[in-house]
C-alpha positions as a printed Julia matrix, in Angstrom:
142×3 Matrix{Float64}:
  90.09  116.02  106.23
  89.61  119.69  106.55
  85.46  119.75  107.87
  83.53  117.07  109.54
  80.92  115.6   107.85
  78.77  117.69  110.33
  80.29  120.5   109.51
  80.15  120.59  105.85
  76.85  120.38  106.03
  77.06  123.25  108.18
  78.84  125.56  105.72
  76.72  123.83  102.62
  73.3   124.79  104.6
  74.65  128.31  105.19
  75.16  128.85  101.18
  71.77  127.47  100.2
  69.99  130.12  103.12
  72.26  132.61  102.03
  70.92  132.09   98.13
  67.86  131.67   98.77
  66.75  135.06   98.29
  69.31  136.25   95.27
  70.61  135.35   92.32
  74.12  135.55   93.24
  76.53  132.86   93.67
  78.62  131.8    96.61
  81.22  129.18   96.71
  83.71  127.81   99.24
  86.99  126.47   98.37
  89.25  124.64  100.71
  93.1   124.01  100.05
  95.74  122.63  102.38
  97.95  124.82  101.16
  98.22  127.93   98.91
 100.94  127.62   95.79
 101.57  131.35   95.62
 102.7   134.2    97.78
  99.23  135.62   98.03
  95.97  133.85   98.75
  94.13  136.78   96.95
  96.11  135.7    93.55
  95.13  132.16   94.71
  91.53  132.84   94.78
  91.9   135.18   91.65
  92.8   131.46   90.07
  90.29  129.6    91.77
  87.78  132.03   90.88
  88.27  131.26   87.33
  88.65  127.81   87.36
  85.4   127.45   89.27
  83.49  129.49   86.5
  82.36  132.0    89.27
  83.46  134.69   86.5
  80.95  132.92   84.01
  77.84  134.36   85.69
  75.05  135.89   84.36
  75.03  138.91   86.53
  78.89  139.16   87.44
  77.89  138.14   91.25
  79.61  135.31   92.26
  81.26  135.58   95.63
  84.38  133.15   96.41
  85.57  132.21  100.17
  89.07  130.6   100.02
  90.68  129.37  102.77
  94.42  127.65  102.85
  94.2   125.36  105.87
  98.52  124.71  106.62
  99.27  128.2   105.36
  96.47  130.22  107.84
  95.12  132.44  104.72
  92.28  133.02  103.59
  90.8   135.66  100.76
  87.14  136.37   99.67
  86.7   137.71   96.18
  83.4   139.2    94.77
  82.92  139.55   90.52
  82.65  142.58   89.01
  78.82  142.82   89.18
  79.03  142.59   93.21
  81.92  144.64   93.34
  80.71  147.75   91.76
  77.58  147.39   94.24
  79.07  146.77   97.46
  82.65  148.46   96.92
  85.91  147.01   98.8
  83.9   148.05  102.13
  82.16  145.17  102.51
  85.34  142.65  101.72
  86.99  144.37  104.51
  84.15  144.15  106.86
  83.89  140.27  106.08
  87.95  139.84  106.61
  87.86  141.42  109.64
  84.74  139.17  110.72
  86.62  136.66  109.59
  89.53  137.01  110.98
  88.64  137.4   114.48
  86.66  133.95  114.26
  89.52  132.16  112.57
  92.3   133.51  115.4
  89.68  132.05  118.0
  89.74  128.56  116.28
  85.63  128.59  114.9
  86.28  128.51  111.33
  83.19  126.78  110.59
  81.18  129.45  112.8
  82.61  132.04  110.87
  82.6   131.26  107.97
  79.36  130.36  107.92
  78.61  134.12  109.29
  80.34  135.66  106.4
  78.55  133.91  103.95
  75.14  134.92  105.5
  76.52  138.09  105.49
  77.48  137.98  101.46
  74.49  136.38  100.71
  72.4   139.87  102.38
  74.64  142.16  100.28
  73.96  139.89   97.34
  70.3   140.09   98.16
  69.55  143.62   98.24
  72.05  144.31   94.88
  70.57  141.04   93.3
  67.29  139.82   94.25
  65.82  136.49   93.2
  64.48  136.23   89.84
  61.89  133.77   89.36
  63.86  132.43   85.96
  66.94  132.12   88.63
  69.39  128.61   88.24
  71.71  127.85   90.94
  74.76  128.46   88.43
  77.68  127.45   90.55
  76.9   124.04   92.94
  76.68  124.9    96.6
  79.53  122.34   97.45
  82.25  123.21   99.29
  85.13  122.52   96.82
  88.64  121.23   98.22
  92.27  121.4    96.26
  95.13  120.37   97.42
């Protein structure tokens, strides 16, 4: 198993705080290991099959992590994108990746998605009409 019970919970809690306030999405998928050559085309795929491109605003943000392979990649839609730029990706890699080389995944990941879910609220506030679109479970392949 990739997370704890514990710590799925963990990770789960930090999505719900981190929509609280916006009506963007964020998801967390979990594979042992990544098919292609690049976990950004790997997320690209998982982005779609996940829907995260179906909504309403364009502002769902994906977190993919391949366990075996040591990659990761965190895609925003094109609603997010256009607000926040690549500069904010980068800024979450890097946060990222210095909590992932120190072995607290779950500590950082659950940073970056606090961190997503502020850029998401100040580009996408809640709307009192909002539906959680995309379920808050982390989502595991294979």
């Amino acid at each position: 198993m990739f997370f704890s019970e514990a710590e799925k919970e963990q990770i789960v809690g930090a999505i719900k705080r981190a929509e609280l306030n916006t009506s963007g999405e964020i998801k967390v998928h979990v594979e042992e290991h990544c098919p292609l050559d690049n976990p950004l085309d790997r997320a690209a795929e998982v982005f779609d099959l996940l829907s995260l491109d179906n909504t309403a605003q364009r502002n769902g943000v994906l977190f993919y992590l391949s366990i075996r392979d040591r990659q990761f990649a965190i895609l925003g839609d094109k609603g997010i994108h256009a607000k926040v730029g690549q500069e904010l990706w980068e800024e979450e890699k890097k946060l990222l990746i210095g909590y992932l080389s120190a072995g607290e995944t779950v500590n950082g990941l659950c940073l970056a998605i606090e961190k997503a879910g502020k850029a998401l609220q100040t580009n996408f506030p809640y709307q009192s009409d909002d539906v959680n679109e995309i379920s808050d479970e982390i989502s595991f392949g294979k």
